[in-house]
C-alpha positions as CSV (number, residue, x, y, z in Angstrom):
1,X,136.7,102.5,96.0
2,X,135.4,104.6,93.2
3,X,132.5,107.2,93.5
4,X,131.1,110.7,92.2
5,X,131.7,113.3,95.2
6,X,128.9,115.6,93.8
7,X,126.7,112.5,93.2
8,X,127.2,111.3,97.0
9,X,126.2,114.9,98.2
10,X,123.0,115.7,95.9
11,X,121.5,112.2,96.4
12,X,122.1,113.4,100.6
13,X,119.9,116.3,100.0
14,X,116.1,116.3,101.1
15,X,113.7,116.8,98.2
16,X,112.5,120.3,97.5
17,X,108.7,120.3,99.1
18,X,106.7,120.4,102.4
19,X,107.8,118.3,105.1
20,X,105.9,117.3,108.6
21,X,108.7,118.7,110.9
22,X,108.9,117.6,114.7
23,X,111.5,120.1,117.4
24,X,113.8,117.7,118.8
25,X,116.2,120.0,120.3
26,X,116.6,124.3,120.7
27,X,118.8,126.5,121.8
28,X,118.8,130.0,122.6
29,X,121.9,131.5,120.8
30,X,123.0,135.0,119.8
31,X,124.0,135.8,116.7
32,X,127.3,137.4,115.3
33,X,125.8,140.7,114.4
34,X,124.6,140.5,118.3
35,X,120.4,139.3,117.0
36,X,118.6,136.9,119.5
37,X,118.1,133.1,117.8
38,X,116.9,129.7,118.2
39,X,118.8,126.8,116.9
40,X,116.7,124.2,116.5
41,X,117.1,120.2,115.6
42,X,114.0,119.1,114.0
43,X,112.9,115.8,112.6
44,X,111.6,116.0,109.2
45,X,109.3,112.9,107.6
46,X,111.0,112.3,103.8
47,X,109.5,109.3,101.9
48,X,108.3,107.4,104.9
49,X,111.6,107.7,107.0
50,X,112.8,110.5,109.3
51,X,116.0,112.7,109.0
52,X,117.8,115.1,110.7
53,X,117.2,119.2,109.8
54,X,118.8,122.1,111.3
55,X,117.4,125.6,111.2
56,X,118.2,128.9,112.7
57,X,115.2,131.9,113.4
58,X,116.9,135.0,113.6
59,X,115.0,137.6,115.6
60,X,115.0,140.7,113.7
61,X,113.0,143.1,111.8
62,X,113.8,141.4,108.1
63,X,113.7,137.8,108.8
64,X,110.6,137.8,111.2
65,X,108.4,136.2,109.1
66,X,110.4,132.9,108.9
67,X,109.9,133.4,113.3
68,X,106.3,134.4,113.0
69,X,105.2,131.6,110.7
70,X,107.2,129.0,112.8
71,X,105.4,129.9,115.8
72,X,101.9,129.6,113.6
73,X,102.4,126.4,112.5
74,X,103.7,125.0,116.0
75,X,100.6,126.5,117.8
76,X,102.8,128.6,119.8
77,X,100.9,132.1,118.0
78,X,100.0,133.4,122.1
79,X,103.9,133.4,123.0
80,X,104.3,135.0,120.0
81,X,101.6,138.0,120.4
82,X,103.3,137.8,124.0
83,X,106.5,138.5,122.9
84,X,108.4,135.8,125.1
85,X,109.0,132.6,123.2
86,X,111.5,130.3,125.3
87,X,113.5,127.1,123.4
88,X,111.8,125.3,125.6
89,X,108.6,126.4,124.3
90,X,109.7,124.8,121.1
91,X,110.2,121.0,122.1
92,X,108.4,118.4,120.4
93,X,106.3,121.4,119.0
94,X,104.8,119.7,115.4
95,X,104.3,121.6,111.8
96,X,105.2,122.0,108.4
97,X,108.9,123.2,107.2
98,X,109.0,123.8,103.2
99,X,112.0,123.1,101.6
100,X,114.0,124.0,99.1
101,X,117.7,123.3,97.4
102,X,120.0,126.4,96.3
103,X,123.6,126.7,95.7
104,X,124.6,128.3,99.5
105,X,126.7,131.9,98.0
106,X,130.1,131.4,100.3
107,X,130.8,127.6,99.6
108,X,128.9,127.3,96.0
109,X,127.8,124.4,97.1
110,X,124.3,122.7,96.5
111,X,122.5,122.5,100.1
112,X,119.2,122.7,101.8
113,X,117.6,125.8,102.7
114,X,114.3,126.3,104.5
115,X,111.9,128.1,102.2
116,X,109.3,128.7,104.9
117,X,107.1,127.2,107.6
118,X,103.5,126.6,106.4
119,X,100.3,125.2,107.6
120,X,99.6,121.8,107.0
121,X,99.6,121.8,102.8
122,X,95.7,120.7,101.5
123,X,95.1,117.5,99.8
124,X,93.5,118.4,96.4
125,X,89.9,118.5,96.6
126,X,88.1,116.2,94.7
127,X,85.6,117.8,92.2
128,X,82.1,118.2,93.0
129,X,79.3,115.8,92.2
130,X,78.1,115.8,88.8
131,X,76.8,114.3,86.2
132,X,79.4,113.8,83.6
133,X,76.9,114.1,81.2
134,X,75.8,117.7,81.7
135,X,79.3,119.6,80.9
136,X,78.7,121.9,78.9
137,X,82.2,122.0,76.8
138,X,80.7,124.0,73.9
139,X,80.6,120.8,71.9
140,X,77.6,120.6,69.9
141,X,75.8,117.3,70.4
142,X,75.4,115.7,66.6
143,X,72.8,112.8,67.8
């Protein structure tokens, strides 16, 4: 059986953009420099089918803005202010998870990495009524 290694792995990878994101599983862990966590399993909708994404919010000074804009887009903003956020708080919590793919610095490996959480991303907004024929392009009209 014959096959490209690097291929098999990129072609694995989710897509760089925003994703709906569902919590199917956290855990309240502690990190190795001693910080307070959440591990959390979350469903991801890519092109119509659903995978599997893991993602880790850190509790500490520099990386609270990856906790604070998790808790944002899952509506849980009053634990937050509260300052008690439980993993079961998390489950089946709903939002939006941005993605993005870099080359992870101790394996030099391409891999996903969460960019941010996000509100729900706008649809483009169509233009306002007009009438086509009223632009005024700075075109002089030779008629």
């Amino acid at each position: 059986m014959d096959f490209n290694a690097n291929q098999m792995r990129q072609d694995a990878l989710i897509p760089d953009g925003k994703y709906k994101f569902r919590v199917r599983d956290a855990r309240e862990k502690r990190s190795q420099a001693g910080n307070d966590m959440l591990n959390l399993k979350l469903t991801l909708l890519v092109n119509g089918r659903e995978v599997q994404y893991w993602d880790s919010l850190i509790l500490m000074p520099k990386m609270f803005w990856k906790f604070e804009h998790f808790c944002e887009t899952a509506g849980l903003k009053d634990k937050l202010e509260a300052g008690r956020i439980m993993a079961q708080d998390c489950l089946n919590r709903e939002g939006w998870i941005e993605i993005t793919q870099k080359v992870d610095s101790q394996t030099g490996v391409l891999a996903n990495q969460t960019k941010d959480y996000c509100l729900e991303p706008q649809e483009l907004l169509p233009i306002a009524d007009s009438d086509p024929t009223s632009l005024d392009d700075d075109i002089p009209n030779f008629s």
